[in-house]
Residue frames relative to the residue before (quaternion, step in Angstrom):
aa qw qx qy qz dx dy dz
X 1.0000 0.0000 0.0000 0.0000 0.00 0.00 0.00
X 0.6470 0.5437 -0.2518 0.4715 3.27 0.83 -0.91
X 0.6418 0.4424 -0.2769 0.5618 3.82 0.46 -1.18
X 0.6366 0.4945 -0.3556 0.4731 4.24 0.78 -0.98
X 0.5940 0.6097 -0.2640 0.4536 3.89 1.14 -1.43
X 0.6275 0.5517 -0.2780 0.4739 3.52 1.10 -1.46
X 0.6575 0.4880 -0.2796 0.5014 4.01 0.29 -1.70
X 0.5589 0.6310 -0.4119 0.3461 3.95 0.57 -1.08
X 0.6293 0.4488 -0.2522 0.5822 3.43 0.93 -2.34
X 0.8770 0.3343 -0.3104 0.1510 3.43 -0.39 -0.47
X 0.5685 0.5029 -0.3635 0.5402 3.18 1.57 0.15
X 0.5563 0.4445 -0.4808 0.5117 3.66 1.55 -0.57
X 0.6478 0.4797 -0.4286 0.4081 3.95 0.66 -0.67
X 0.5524 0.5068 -0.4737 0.4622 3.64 0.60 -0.29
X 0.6980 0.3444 -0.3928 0.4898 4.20 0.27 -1.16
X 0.4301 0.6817 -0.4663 0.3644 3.84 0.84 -0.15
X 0.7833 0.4076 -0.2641 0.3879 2.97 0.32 -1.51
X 0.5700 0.6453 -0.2920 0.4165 3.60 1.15 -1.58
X 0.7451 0.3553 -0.2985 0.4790 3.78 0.69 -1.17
X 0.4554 0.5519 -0.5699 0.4041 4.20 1.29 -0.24
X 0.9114 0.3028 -0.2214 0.1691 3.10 0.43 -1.33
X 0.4704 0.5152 -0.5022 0.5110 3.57 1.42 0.37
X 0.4242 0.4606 -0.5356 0.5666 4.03 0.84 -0.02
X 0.8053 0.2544 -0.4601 0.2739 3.80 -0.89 -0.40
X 0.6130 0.3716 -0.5582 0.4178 3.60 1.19 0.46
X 0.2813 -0.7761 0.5405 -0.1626 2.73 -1.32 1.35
X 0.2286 -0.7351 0.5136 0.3789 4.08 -0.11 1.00
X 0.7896 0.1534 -0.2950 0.5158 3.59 -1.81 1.35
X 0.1912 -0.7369 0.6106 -0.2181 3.71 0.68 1.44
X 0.7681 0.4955 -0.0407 0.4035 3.25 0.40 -1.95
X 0.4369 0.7003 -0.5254 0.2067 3.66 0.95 -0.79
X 0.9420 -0.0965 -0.0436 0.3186 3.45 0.32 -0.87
X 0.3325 0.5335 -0.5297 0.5694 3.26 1.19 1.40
X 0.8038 -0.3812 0.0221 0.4562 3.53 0.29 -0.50
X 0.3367 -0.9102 0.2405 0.0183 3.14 0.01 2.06
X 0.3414 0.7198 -0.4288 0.4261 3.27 2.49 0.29
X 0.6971 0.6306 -0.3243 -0.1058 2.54 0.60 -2.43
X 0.4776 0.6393 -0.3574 0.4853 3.69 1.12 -1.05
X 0.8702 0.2488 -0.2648 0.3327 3.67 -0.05 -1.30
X 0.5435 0.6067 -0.3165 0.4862 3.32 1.51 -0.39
X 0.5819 0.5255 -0.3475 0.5143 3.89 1.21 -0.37
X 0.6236 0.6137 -0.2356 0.4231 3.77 1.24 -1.46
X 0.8049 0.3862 -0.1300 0.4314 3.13 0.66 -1.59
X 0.6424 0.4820 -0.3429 0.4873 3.63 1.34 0.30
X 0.4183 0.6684 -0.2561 0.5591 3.07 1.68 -0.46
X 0.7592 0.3892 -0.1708 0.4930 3.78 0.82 -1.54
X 0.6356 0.4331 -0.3674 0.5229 3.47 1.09 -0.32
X 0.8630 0.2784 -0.1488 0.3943 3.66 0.15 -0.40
X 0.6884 0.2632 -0.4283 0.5228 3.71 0.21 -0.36
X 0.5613 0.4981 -0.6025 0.2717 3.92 -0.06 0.58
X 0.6331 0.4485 -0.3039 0.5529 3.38 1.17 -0.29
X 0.7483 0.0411 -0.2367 0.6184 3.82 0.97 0.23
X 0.1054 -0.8339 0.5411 -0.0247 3.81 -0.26 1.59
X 0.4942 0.6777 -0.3751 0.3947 3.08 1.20 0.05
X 0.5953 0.6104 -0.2036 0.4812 3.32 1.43 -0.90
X 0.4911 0.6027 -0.4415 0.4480 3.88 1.10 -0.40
X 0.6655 0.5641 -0.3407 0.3504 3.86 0.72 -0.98
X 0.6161 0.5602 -0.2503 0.4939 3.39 1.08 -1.71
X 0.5436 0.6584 -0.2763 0.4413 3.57 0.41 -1.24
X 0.7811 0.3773 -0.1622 0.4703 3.45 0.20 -1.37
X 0.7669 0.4365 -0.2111 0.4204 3.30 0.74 -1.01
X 0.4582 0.5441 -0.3909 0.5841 3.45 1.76 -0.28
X 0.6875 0.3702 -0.3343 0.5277 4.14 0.26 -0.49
X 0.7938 0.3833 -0.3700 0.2933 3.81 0.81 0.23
X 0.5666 0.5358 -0.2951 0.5521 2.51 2.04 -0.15
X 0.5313 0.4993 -0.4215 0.5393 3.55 1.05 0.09
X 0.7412 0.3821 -0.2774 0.4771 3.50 -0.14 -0.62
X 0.5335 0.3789 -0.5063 0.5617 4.03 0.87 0.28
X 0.8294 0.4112 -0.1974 0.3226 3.28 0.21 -0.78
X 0.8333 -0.1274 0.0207 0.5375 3.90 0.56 0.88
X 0.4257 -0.5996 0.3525 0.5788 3.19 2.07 0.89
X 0.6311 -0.6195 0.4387 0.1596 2.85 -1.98 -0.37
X 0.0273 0.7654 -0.4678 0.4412 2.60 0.36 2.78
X 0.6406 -0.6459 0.3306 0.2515 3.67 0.99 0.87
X 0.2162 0.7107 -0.5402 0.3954 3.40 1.65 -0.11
X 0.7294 0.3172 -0.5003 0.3422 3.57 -0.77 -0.61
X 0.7121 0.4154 -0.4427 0.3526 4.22 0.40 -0.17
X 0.5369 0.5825 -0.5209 0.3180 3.31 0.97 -0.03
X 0.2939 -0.7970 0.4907 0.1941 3.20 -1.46 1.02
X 0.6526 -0.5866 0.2695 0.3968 3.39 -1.30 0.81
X 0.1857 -0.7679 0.5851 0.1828 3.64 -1.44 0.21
X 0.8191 -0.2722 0.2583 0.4339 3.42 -1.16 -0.39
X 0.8285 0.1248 -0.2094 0.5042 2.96 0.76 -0.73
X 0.6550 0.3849 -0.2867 0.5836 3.74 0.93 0.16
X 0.4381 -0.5580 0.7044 0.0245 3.25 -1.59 1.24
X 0.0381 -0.8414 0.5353 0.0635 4.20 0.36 0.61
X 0.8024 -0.3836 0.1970 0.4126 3.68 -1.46 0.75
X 0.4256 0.7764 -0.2858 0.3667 3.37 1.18 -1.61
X 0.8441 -0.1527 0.0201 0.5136 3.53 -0.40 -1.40
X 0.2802 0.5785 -0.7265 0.2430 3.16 -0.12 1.41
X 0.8823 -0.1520 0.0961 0.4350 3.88 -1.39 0.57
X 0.8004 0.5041 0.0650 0.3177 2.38 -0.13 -2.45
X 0.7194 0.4100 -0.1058 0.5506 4.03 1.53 -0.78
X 0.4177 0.7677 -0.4201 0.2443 3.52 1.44 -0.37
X 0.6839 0.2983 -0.1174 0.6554 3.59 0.58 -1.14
X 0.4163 0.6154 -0.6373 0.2045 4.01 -0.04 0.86
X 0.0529 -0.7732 0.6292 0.0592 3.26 -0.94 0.01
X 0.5672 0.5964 -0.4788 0.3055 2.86 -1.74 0.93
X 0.7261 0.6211 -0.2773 0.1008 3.51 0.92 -0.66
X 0.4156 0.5892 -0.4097 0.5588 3.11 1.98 0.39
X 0.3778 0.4642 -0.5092 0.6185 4.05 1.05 -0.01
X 0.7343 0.5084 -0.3471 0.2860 3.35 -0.34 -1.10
X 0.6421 0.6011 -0.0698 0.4706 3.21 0.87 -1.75
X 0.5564 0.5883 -0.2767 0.5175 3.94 1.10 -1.01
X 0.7255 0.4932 -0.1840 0.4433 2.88 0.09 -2.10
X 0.5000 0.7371 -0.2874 0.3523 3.58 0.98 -1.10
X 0.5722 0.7280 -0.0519 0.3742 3.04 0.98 -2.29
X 0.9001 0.1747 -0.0730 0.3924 2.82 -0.34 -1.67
X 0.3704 0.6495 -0.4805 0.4583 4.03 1.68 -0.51
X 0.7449 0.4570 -0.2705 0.4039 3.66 0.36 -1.63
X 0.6585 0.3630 -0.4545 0.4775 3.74 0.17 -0.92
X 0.7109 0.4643 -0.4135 0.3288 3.94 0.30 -0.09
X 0.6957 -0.0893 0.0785 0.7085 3.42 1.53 -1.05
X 0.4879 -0.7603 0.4250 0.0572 2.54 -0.86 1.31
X 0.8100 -0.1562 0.1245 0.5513 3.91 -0.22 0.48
X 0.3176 0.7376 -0.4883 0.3416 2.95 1.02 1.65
X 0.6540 0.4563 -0.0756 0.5987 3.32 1.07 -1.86
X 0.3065 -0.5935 0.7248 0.1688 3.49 -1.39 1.13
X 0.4669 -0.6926 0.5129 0.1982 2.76 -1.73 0.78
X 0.3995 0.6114 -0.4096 0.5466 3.66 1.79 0.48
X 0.5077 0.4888 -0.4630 0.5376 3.87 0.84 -0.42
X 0.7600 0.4744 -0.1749 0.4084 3.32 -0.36 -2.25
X 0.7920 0.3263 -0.4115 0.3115 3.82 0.81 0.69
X 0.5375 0.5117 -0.3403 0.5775 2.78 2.23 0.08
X 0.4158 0.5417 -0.5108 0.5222 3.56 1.21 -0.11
X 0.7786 0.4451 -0.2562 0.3606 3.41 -0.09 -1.49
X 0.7339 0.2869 -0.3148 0.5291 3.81 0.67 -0.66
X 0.6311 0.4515 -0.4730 0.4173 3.62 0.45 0.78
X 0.6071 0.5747 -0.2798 0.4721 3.21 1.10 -0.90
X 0.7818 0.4062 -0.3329 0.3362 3.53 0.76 -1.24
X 0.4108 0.7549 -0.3219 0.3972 3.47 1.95 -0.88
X 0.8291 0.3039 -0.2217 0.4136 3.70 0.94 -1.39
X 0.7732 0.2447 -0.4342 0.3922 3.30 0.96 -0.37
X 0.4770 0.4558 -0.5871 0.4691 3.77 0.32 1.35
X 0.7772 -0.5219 0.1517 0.3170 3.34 0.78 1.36
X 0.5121 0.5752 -0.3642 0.5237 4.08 1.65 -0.31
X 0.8824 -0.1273 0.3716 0.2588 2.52 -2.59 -0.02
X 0.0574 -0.5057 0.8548 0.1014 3.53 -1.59 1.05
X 0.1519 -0.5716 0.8054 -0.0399 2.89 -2.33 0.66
X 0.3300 -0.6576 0.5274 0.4248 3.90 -0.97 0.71
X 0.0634 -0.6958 0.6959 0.1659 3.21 -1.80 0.10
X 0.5742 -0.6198 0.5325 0.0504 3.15 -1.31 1.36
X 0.0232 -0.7916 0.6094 0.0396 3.52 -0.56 0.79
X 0.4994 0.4750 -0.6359 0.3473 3.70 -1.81 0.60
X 0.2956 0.5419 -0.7467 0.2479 3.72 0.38 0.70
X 0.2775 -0.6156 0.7149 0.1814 2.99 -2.10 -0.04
X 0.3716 -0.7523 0.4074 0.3604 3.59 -0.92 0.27
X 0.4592 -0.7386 0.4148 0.2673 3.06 -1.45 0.22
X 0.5261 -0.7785 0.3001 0.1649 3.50 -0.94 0.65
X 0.5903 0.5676 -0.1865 0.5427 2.94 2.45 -0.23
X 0.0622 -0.8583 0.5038 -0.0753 3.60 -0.41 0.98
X 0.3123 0.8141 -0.4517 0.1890 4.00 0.52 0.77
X 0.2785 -0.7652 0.5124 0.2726 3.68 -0.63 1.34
X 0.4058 0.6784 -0.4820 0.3780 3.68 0.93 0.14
X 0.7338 0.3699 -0.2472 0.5134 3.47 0.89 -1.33
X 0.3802 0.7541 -0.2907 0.4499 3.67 1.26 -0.77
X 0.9056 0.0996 -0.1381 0.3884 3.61 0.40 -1.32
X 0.4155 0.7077 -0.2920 0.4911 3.06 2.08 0.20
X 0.8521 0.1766 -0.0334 0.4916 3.53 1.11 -0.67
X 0.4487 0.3356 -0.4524 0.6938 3.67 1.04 0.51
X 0.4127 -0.6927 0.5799 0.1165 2.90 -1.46 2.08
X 0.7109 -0.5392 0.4086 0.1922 3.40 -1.62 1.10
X 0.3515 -0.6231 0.6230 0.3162 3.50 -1.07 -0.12
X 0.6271 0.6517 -0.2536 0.3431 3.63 1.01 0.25
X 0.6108 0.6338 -0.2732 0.3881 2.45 1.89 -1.56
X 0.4879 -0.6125 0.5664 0.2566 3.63 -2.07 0.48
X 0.6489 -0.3711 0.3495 0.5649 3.85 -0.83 0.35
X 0.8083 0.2750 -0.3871 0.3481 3.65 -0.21 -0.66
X 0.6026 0.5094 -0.4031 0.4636 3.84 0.85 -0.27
X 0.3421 0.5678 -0.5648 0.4916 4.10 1.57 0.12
X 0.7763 0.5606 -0.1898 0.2169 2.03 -0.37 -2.14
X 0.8523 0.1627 -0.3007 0.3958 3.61 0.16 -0.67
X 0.3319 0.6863 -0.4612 0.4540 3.42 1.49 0.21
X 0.6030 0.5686 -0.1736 0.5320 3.62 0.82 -1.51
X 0.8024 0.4588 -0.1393 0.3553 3.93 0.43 -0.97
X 0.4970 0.6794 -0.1386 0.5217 2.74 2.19 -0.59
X 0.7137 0.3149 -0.0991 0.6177 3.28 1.73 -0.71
X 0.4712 -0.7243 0.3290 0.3809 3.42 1.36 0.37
X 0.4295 0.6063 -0.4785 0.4679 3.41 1.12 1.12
X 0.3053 -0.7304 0.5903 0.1576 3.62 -1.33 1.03
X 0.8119 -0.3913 0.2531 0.3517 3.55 -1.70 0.20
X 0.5060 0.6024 -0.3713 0.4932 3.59 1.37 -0.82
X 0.6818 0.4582 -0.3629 0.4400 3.68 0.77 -1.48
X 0.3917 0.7451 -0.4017 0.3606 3.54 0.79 -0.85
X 0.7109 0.3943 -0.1077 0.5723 3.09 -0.16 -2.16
X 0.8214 0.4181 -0.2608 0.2872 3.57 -0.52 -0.89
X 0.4901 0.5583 -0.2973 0.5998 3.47 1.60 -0.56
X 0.6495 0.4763 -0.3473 0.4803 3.39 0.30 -1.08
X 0.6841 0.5081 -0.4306 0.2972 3.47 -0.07 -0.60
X 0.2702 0.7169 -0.5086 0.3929 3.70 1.44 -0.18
X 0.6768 0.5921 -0.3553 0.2551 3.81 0.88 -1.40
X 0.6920 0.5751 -0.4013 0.1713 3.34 1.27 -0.40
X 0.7032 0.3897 -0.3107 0.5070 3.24 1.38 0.28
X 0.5369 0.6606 -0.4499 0.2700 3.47 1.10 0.67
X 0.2981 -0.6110 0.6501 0.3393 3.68 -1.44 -0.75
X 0.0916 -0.7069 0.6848 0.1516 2.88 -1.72 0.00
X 0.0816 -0.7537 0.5217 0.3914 3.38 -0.49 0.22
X 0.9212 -0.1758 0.1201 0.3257 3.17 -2.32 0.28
X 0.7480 0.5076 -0.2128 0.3707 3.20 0.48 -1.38
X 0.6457 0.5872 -0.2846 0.3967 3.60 0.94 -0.65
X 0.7278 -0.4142 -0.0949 0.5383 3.74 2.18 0.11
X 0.1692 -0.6691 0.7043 -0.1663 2.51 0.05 2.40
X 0.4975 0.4904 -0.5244 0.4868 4.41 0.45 -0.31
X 0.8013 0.2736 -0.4127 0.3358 3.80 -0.19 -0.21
X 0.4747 0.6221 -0.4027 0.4748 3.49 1.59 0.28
X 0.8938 0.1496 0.1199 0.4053 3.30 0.69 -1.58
X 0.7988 0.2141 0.0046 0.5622 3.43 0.98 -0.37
X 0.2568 0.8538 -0.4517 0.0329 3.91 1.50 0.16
X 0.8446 0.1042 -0.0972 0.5161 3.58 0.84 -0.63
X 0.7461 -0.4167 0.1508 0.4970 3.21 0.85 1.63
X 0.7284 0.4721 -0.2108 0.4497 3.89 0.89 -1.35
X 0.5216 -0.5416 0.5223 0.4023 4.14 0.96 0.48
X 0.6025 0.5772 -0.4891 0.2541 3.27 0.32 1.36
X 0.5291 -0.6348 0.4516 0.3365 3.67 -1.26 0.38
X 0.4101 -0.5830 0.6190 0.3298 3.83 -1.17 1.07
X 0.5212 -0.6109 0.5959 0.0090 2.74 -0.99 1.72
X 0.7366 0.2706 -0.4512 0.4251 3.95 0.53 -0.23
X 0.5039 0.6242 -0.4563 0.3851 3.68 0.83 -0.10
X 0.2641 -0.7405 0.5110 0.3475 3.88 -0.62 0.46
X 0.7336 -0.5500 0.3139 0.2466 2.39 -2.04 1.80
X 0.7505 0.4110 -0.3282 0.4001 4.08 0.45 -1.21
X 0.4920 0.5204 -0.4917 0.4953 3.94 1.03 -0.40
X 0.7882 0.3216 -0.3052 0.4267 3.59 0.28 -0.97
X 0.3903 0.5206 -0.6421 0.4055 4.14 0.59 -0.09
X 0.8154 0.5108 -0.1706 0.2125 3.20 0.65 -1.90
X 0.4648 0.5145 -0.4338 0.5754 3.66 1.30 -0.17
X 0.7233 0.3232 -0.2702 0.5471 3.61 -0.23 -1.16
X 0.4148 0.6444 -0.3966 0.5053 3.64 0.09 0.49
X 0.8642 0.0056 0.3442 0.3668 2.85 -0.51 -2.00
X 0.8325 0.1420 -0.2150 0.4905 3.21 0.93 0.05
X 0.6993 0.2006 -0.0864 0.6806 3.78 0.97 -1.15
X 0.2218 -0.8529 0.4723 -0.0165 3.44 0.17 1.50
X 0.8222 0.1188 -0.0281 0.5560 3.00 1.52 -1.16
X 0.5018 -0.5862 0.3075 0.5568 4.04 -0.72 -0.21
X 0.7832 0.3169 -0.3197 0.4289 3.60 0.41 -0.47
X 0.1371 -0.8274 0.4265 -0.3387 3.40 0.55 0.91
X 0.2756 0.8847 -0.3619 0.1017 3.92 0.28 0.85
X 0.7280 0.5031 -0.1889 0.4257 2.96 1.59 -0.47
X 0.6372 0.4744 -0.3954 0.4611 3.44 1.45 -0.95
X 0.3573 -0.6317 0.6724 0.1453 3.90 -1.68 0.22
X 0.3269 -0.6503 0.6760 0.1151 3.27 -1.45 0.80
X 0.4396 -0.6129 0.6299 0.1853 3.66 -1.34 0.36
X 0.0434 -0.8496 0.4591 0.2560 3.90 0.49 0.75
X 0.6159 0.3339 -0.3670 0.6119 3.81 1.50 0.59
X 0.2611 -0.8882 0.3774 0.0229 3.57 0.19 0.64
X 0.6333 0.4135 -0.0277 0.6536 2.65 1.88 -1.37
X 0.6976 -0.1086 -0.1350 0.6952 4.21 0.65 0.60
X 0.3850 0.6659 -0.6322 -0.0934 4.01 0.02 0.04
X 0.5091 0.4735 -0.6018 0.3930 3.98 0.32 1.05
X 0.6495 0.4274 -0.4482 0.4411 3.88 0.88 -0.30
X 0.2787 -0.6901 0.5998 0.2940 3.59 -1.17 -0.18
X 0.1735 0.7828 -0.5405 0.2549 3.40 0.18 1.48
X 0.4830 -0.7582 0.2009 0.3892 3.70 -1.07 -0.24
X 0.0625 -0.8896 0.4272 -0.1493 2.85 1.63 1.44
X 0.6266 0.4436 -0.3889 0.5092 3.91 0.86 -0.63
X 0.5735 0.6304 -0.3856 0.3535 3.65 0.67 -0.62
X 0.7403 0.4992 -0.0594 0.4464 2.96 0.78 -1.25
X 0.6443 0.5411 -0.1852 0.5078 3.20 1.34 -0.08
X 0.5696 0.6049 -0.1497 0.5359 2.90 1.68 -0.94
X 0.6054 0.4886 -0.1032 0.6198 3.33 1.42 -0.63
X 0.6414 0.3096 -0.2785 0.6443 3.69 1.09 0.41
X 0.3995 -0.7679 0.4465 0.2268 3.22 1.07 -0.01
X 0.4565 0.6771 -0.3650 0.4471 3.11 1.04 1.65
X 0.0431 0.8317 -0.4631 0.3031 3.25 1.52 1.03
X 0.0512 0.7702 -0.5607 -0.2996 3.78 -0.58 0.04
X 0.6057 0.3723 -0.4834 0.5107 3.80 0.66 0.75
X 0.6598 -0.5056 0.4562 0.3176 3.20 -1.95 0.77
X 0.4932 0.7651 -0.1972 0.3641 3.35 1.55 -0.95
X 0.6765 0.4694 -0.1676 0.5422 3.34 1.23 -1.84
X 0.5798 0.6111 -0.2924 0.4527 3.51 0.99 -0.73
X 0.5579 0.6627 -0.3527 0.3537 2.99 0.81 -1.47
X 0.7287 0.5600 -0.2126 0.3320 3.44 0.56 -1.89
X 0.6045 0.5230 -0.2757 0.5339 4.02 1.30 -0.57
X 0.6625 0.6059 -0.3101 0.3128 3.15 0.76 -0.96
X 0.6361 0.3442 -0.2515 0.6431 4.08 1.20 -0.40
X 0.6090 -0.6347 0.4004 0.2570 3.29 -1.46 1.29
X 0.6317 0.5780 -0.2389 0.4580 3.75 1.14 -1.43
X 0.6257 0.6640 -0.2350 0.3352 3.72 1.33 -1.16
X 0.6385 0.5418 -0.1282 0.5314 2.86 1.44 -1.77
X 0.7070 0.3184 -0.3417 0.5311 3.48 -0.01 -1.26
X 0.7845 0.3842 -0.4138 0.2564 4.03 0.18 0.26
X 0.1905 0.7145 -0.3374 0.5826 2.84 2.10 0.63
X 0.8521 0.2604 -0.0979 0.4434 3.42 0.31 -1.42
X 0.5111 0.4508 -0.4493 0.5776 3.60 1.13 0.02
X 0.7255 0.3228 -0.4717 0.3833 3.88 0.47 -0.41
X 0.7827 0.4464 -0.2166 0.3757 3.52 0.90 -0.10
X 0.4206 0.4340 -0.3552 0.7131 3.11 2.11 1.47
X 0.6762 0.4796 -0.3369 0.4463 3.38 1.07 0.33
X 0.4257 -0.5649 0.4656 0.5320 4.12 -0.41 0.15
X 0.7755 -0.2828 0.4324 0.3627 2.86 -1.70 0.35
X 0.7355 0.5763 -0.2438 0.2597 3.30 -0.21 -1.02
X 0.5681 0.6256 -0.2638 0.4651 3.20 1.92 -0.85
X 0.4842 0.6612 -0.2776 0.5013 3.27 1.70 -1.44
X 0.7055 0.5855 -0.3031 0.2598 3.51 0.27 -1.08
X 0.6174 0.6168 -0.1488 0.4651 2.74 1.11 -1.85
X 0.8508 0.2442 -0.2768 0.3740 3.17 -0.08 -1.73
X 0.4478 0.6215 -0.4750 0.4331 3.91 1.24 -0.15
X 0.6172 0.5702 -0.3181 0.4389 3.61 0.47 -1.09
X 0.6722 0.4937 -0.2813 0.4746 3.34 0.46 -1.28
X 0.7655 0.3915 -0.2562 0.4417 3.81 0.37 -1.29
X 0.4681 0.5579 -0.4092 0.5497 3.84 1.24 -0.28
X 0.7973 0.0842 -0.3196 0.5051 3.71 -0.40 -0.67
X 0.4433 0.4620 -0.5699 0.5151 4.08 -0.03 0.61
X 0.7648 0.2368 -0.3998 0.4464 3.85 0.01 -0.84
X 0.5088 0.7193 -0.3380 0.3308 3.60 1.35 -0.64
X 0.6267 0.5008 -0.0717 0.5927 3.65 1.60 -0.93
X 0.4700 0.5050 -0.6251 0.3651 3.75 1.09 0.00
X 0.9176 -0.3193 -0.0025 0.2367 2.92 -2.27 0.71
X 0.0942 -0.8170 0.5681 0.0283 3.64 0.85 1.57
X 0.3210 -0.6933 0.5779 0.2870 3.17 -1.55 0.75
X 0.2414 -0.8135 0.5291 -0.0032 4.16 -0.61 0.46
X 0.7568 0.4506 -0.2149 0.4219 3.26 -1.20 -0.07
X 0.7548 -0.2216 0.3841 0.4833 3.03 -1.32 -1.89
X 0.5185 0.7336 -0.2800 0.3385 3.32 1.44 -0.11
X 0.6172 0.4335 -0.0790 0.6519 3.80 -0.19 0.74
X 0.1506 -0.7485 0.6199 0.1811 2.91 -1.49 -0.45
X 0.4858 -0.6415 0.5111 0.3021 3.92 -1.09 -0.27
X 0.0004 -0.9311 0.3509 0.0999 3.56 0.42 1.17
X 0.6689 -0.5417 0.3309 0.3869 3.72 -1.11 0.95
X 0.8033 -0.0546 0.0297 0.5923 2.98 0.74 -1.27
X 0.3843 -0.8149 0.2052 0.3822 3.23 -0.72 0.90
X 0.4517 0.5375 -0.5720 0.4241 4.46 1.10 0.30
X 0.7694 0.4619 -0.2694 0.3495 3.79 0.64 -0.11
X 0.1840 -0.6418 0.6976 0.2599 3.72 -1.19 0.40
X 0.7394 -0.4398 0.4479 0.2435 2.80 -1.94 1.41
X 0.2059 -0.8049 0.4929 0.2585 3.38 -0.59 0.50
């Protein structure tokens, strides 16, 4: 009893620590160390991604892939070295984009304060900011990460969920970061303003079970129409799909709804129809205004925004953000 009493304290002293350190982020971190930094991130944001909207998607998806992957500690900008292979070009990061945005924004934080701003903030600033002024969802975002100093595309492809994966391989991918099935769904919905290109599933076009066949749960006329018109062929790498075709510049629940026609282009998106509890929240978000979307997105953004921040003395504040301080 005693040895069982002991393990208890120390796993309750471990969630202790985890809940100190999402408590020290805090909205306006910045108030008085550097009390621009926020408007000086916005207003670079407002000058420049209207002239390249395409760049709002990447952005986002660069703050979710960071935050799976050593929480959310900027680790994905660090660039590889001799001896390290960094988040960046593992699989799963090949086709990001954005990190010279990143790097800018970077720029102009420093010439105001110097080695103040983390470069783990300035990407949740940046992938909220760029989300609202391309016409989406705000969500608050807490600032006082620190960065992290650990960068491995092993861990990278080990923990940013697949486009392959089935609802139950999310799901516990998702749980793994202390996110539930709702977040799931609600995360996903990011898709309505993304791409993918060909290569990411051209196997459910052409080759799904090894024998040069079509995934039978995808619908038959969506797929004539890729292989058609867009993924002409199976190896295919360069062209991109729109995974909302039908609004993918608005953020609306136009991917939902697709999903429901069975027109997902990831096994993943499928994935989400495929459980009874999943689906029918699919269809409550798409019997609700818009506005509900918003919310409950907002809400799941600053929860994934809080996965295992570093704080404090933890980390560090990096010069630049592909480099650790040396």
């Amino acid at each position: 009893m005693g040895k069982m009493n002991y393990v208890g304290f120390i796993i309750l002293g471990v969630f202790g620590l985890l809940d100190f350190a999402q408590a020290q982020l805090k909205l306006g971190f910045y108030e008085q160390s550097c009390p621009k930094a926020e408007t000086i991130v916005l207003d670079f944001v407002k000058k420049h991604i209207p002239n390249a909207p395409s760049l709002a998607a990447p952005l986002l998806r660069m703050h979710f892939h960071d935050c799976f992957v050593e929480g959310c500690d900027g680790s994905i900008l660090i660039n590889s070295t001799s001896n390290n292979t960094a988040e960046k070009d593992s699989g799963p990061n090949l086709t990001l984009r954005g990190y010279g945005f990143i790097d800018s924004v970077k720029s102009v934080v420093e010439a105001e304060c110097p080695g103040v701003v983390s470069c783990a903030d300035i990407i949740a600033l940046v992938a909220r900011d760029a989300i609202v002024v391309t016409g989406g969802p705000s969500w608050k975002v807490p600032t006082g990460r620190r960065d992290g100093i650990i960068s491995n595309a092993t861990e990278a492809l080990n923990d940013i969920p697949r486009p392959t994966f089935n609802f139950s391989s999310l799901q516990t991918s998702f749980a793994n970061v202390g996110l539930n099935a709702n977040d799931l769904i609600l995360l996903s919905g990011a898709h309505t303003i993304g791409i993918s290109h060909c290569s990411s599933f051209s196997n459910r076009l052409y080759n799904f079970t090894g024998k040069g066949d079509e995934d039978p749960s995808l619908d038959s006329e969506y797929a004539a129409n890729l292989k058609k018109n867009k993924c002409k062929t199976p190896n295919d790498n360069i062209t991109f799909v729109e995974m909302d075709p039908g609004s993918f510049r608005t953020f609306d629940l136009g991917y939902y709804k697709l999903l429901l026609k069975r027109r997902g282009l990831f096994q993943s998106d499928v994935a989400l129809t495929t459980v009874t509890t999943a689906k029918s929240f699919i269809t409550g978000l798409l019997n609700a205004p818009l506005a509900n979307f918003y919310t409950e997105f907002a809400l799941s953004m600053e929860k994934m925004g809080r996965i295992a921040v570093k704080t404090g003395t933890v980390g560090q504040i990096r010069k630049h953000c592909a480099v650790v301080n040396s």
